[in-house]
C-alpha positions in Angstrom: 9.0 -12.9 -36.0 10.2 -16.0 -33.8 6.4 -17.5 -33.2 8.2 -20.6 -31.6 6.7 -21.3 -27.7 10.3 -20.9 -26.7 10.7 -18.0 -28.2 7.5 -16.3 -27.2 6.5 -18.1 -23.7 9.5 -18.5 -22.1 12.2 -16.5 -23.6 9.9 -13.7 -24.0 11.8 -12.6 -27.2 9.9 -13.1 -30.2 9.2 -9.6 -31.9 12.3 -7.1 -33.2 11.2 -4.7 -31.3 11.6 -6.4 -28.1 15.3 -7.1 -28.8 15.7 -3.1 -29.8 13.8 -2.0 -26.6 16.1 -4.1 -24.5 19.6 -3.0 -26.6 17.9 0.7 -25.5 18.2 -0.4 -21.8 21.5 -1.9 -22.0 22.7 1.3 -23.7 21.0 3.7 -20.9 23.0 1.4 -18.3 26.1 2.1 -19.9 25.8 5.6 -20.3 24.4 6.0 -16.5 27.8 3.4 -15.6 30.0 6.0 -17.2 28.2 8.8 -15.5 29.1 7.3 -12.5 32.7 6.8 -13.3 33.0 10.3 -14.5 31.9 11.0 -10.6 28.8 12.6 -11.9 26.9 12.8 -7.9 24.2 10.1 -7.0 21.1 12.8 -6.8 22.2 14.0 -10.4 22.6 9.9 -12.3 18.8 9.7 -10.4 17.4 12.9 -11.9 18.7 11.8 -15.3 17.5 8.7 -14.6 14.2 9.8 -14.2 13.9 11.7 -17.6 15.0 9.1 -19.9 12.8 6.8 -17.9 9.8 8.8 -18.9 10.8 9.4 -22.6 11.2 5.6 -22.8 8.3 4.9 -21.7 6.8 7.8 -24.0 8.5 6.0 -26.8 7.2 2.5 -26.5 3.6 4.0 -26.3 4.3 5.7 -29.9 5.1 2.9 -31.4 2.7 0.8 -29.7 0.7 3.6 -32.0 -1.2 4.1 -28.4 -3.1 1.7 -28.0 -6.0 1.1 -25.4 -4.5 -1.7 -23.9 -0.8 -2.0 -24.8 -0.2 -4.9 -23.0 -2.2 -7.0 -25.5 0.4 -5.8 -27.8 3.1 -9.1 -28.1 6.1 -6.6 -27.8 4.9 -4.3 -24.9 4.0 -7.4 -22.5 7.7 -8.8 -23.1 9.8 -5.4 -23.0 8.0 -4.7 -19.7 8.6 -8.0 -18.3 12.1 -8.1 -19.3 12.1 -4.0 -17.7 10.5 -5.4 -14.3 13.6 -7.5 -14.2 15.4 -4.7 -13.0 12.9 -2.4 -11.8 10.7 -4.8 -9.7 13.5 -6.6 -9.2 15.8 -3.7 -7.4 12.5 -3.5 -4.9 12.3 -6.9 -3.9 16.0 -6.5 -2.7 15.1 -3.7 -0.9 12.2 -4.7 0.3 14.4 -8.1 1.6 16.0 -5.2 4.0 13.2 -4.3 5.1 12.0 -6.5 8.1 16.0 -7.6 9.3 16.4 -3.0 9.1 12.8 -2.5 10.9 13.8 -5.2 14.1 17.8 -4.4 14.6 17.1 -1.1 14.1 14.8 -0.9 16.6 16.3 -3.0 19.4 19.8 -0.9 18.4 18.2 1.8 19.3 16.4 1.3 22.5 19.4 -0.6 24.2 21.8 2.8 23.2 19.5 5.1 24.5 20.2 7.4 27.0 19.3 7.2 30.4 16.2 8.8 31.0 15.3 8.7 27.2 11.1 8.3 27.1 10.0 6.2 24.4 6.7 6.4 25.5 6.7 10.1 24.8 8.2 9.5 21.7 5.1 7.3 20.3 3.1 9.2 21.4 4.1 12.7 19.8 4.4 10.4 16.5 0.9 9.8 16.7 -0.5 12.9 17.3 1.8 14.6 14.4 1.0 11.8 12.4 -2.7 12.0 12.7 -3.1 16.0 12.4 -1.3 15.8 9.0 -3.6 13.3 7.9 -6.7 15.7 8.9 -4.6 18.0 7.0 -4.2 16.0 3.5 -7.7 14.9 4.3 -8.9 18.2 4.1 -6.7 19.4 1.2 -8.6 16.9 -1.1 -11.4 17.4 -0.2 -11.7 21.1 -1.0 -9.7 20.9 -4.3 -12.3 17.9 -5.5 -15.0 20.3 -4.4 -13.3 23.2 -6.2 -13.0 20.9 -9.2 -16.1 19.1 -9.2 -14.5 16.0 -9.6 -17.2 13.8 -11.0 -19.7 15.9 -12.1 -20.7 15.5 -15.5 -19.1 12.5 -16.1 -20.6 9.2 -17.9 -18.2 6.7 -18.0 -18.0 3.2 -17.8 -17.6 0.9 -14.7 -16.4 -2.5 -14.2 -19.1 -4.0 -12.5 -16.9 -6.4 -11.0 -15.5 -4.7 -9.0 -16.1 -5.1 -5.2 -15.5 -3.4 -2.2 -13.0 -4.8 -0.1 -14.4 -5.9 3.7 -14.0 -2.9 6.2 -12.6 -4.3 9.7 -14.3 -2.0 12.9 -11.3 0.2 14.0 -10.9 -2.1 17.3 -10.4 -5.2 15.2 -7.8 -2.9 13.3 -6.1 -2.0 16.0 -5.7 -5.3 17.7 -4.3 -6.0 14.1 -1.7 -4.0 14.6 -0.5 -5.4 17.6 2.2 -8.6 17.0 0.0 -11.9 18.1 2.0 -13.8 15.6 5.9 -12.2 15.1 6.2 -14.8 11.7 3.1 -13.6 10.2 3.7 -9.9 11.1 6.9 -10.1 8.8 5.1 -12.7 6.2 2.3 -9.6 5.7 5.0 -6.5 6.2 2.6 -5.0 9.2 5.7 -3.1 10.5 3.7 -1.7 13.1 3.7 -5.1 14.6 6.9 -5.7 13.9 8.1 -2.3 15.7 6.0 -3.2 18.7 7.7 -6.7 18.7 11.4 -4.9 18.8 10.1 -2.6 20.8 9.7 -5.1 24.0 12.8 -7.3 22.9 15.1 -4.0 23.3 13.4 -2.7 26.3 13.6 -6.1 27.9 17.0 -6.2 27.1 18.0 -2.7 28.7 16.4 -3.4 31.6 18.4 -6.7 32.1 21.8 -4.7 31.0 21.3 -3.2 34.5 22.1 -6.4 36.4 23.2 -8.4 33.9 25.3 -6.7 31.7 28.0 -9.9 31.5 24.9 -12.3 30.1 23.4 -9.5 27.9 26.7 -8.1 26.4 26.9 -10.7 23.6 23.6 -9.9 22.3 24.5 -6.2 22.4 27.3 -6.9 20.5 25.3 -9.0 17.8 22.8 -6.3 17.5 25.4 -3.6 17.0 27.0 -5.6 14.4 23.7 -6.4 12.8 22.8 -2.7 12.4 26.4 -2.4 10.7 26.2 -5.0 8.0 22.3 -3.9 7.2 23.1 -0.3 6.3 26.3 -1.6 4.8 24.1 -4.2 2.6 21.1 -1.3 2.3 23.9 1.3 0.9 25.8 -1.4 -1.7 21.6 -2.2 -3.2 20.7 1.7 -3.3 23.4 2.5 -5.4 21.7 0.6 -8.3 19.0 3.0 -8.1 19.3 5.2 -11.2 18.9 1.7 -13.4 16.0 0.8 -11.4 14.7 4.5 -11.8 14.5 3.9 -16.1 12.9 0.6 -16.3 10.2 1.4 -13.3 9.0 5.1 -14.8 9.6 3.3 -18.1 7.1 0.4 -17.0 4.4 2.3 -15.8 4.3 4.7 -18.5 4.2 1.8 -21.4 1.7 0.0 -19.6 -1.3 2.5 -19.3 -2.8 3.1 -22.7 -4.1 6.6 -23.5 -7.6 5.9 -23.7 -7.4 4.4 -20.0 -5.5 7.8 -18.9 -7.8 10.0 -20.6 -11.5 9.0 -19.4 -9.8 10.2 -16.2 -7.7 12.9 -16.1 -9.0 15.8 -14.8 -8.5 13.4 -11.2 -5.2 13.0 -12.5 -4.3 16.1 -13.1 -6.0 17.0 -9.3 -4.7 14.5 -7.5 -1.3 15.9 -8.4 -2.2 19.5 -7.7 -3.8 18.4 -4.0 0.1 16.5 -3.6 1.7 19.6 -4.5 -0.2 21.9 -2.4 0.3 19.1 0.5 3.4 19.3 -0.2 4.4 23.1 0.2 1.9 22.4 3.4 4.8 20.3 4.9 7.4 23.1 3.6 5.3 25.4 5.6 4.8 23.2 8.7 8.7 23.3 8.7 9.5 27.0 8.7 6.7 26.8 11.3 8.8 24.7 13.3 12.5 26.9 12.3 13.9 24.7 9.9 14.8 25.9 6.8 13.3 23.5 4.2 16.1 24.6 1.9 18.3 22.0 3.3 15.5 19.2 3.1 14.5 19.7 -0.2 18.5 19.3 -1.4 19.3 16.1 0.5 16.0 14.4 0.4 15.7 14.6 -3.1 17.1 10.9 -3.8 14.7 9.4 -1.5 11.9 11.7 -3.0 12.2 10.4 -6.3 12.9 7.1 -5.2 9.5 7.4 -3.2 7.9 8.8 -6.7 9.5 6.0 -9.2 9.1 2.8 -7.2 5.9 3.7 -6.1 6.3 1.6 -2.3 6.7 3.0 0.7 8.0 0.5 2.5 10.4 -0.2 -0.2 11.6 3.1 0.1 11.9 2.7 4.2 15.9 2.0 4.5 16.6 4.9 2.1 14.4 7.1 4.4 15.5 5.9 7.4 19.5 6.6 6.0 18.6 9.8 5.0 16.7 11.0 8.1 19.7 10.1 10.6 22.7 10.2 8.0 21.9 13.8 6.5 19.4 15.9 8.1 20.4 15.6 11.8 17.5 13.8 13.1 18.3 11.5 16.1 18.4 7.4 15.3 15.4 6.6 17.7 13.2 9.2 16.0 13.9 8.3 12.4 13.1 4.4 12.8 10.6 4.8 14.8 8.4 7.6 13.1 9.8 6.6 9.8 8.7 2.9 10.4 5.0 4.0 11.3 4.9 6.3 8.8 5.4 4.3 6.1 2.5 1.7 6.8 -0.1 4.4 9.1 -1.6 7.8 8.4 -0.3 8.1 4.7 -0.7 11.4 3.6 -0.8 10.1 -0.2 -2.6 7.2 0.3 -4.5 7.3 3.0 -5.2 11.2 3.4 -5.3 13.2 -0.3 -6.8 9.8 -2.7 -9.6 9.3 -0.4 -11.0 12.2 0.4 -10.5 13.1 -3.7 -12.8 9.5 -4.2 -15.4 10.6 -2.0 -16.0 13.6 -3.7 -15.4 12.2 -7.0 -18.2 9.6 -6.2 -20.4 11.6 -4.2 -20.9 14.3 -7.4 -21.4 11.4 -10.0 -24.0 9.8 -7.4 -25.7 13.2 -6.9 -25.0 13.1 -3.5 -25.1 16.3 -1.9 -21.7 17.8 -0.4 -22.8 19.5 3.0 -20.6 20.3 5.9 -22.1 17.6 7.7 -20.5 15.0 4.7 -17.5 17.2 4.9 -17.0 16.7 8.6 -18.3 12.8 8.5 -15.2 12.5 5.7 -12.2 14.0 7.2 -13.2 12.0 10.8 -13.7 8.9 8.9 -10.5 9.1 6.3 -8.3 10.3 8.8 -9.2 7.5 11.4 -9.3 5.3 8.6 -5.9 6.1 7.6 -4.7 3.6 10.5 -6.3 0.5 9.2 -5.0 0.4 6.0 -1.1 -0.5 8.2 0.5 -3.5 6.7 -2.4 -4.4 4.4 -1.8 -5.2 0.8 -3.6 -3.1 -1.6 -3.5 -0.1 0.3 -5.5 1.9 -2.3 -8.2 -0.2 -3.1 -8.5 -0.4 1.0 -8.5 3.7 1.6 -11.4 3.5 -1.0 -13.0 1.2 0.8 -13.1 2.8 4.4 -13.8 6.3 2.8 -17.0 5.5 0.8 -18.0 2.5 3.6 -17.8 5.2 6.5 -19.8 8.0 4.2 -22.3 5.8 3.4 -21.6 5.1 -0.6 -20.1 1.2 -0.5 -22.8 0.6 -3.1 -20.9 3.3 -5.4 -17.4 1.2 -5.0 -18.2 0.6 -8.7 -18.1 4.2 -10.1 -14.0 4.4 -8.9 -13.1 1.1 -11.2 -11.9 3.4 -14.1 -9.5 5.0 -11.0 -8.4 1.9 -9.7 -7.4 1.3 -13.6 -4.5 3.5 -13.8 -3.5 3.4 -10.1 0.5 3.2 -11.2 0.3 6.8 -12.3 -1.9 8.2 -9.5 0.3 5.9 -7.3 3.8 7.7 -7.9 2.7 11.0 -6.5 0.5 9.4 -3.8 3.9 7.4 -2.3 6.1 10.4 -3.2 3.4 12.3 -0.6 3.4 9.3 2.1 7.5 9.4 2.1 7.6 13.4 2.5 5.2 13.1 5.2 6.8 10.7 6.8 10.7 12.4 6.7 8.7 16.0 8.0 6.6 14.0 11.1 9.9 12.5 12.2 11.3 15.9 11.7 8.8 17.9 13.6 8.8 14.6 16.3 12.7 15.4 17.0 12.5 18.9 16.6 9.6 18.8 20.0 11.7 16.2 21.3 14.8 18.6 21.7 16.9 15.8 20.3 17.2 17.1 16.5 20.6 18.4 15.3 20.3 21.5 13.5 24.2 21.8 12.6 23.9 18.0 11.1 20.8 19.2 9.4 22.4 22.0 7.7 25.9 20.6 7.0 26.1 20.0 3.3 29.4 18.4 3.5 27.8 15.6 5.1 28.3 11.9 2.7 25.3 11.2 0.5 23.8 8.2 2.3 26.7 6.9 3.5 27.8 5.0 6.7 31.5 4.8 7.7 32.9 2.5 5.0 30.3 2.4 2.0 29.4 5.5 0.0 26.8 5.8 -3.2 28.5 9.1 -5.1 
């Protein structure tokens, strides 16, 4: 044992164990380095990836000896901080992309568009799709935690600290939204407001290519430059993905103990029932719609599980943005812009399937009754609430608090503490959900649009995630 402060503070090295969990890792990386060099493809490193991530993190709770809070344990707190390192730390350089993507993007987009292209038309199709596959998650979880009886019977304990966070009205929300302040917009991540800002930079500039193309070509040129180098940089960080992939699943599972799991996980195991049936909802919507979600399911099954391990939707953005417009055919202008609002508004995960779950959950443990008219009252309020959670940190903790504000249970916030508690493992399937939702509105989007390419989307020769000079396989 190395009990020096060097040692335990700032190295964060001072148990055996931590240096074996760490020679695991570097052993993992090798072997996933020599998949790649045996040309083993990018979907197939990430699936692997994913397993041994999740028997890792199965292993350190073992010989934790699963304990109730295994980050008390000296050798857990250090292995996951070292893991962070490359899991946390592979988001934060995607989520560096993310702004510099969201704004060139944009204005890239609007100044190549077609004459006569309507981007009015296009936000607004986004928001009606966006919003009636809320309503639709909304309503999913809310007759599977009836079905369940989520909450009933149940006699746990609450952390009484625990407050609800401050519900803005939905006109304060949506002035919010809108980009009073570009620096603070990116600061907070609202891409909403950062979309609406690129919006009026690129349309400006179109307009002014009309008489004066000679000024405006040089910042044409910059901006199609820009968009080059991003995906080029977005492309080179993805491909460390599968490493990320073992030390984020690892993380999350290490970090929960059993006990903490347990107390709640008949909502566990129904939130991820109410994603799956949301899910083959989407699958549905897309046969509806005469595309064959054969060929989604193959190619957006890196940016699924990249959705599902790094639990951020907005970290996943340039990996769904890449994969919307690079592999299943749907135009640029559609995949930023649907993608971009998707990823921050109307989350089916988030926004649509955990609230409506909590409001059951609470209302059975409260012995409030579950009537039509509470029924109705929820799926208007979640899935108009689903828009003011955009750009806000803490998204879950903030869906909870619109749902049981706008039913009338904010005094019950207290009861959902042992939920918010093991968020990370209720949170992979919930972000997997937002993502899915977000590639099948921009698909449905392009498909009404008449600008979606069906022999793109079922081209299977088509480079995983590549643009013209960088590849991940």
């Amino acid at each position: 044992m190395m009990t020096d402060v060097f040692f335990k503070q700032f190295l964060m090295i001072s148990d055996f164990k931590t240096i074996l969990f760490l020679l695991v890792l570097v052993a993992i990386f090798v072997l996933l380095k020599l998949l790649q060099k045996k040309k083993v493809s990018f979907a197939a490193r990430v699936l692997t990836a994913t397993g041994i991530g999740l028997a890792l993190g199965i292993v350190i709770q073992i010989v934790s000896g699963f304990s109730n809070k295994p980050t008390e344990i000296p050798f857990v707190s250090e292995v996951t901080k070292w893991y962070s390192l490359f899991g946390n730390g592979f988001i934060d350089l995607v989520r560096m992309l993310v702004i510099p993507l969201v704004i060139v993007s944009i204005i890239h987009v609007i100044i190549n568009m077609k004459e006569g292209a309507d981007i009015g038309k296009l936000a607004r199709m986004t928001i009606v799709t966006t919003m009636i596959m809320v309503a639709i998650a909304v309503v999913v979880g809310l007759v599977l935690g009836v079905i369940f009886g989520l909450g009933k019977g149940m006699n746990i304990t609450t952390d009484k600290t625990t407050e609800i966070k401050e519900v803005t009205s939905i006109v304060d929300t949506i002035r919010g939204l809108l980009p009073a302040n570009p620096i603070t917009a990116m600061y907070d991540t609202n891409v909403i407001a950062i979309v609406i800002f690129s919006a009026f930079f690129g349309i400006a500039a179109k307009r002014m290519s009309k008489k004066y193309m000679d000024v405006v070509k040089p910042f044409y040129d910059l901006i199609n430059a820009l968009q080059k180098i991003i995906i080029s940089v977005a492309m080179s960080i993805i491909k460390l993905m599968p490493y990320a992939v073992v030390a984020l699943l690892a993380n999350t599972i290490a970090q929960r103990g059993i006990a903490s799991i347990g107390a709640v996980i008949k909502f566990i195991l129904v939130l991820y029932l109410a994603v799956f049936v949301m899910f083959l909802l989407q699958m549905m919507t897309l046969v509806l719609f005469k595309i064959n979600p054969a060929f989604y399911l193959k190619k957006g099954m890196e940016t699924m599980i990249m959705a599902f391990t790094s639990r951020s939707s907005v970290g996943t953005l340039p990996m769904t943005i890449s994969t919307l417009h690079k592999k299943l055919g749907v135009s640029e202008g559609t995949a930023n812009f649907v993608a971009s609002f998707g990823t921050t508004a109307g989350m089916q995960g988030c926004a649509g399937v955990f609230p409506a779950l909590l409001v059951v959950f609470v209302a059975n443990m409260g012995g409030s009754p579950i009537d039509i008219t509470f029924l109705i009252m929820s799926i208007i309020v979640i899935s108009i609430g689903s828009l003011g959670i955009a750009g806000i940190p803490g998204t879950a903790t903030m869906a909870a608090s619109v749902a049981l504000s706008g039913t009338g249970m904010a005094s019950s916030f207290p009861l959902i503490s042992p939920i918010l508690a093991i968020d990370p493992i209720i949170d992979m399937g919930r972000t997997f959900l937002n993502v899915t939702g977000s590639m099948v509105n921009a698909l449905i989007v392009d498909k009404i649009l008449g600008h979606f390419s069906q022999e793109e989307y079922q081209d299977m020769n088509l480079k995983t995630l590549s643009d013209d000079t960088v590849s991940i396989e």
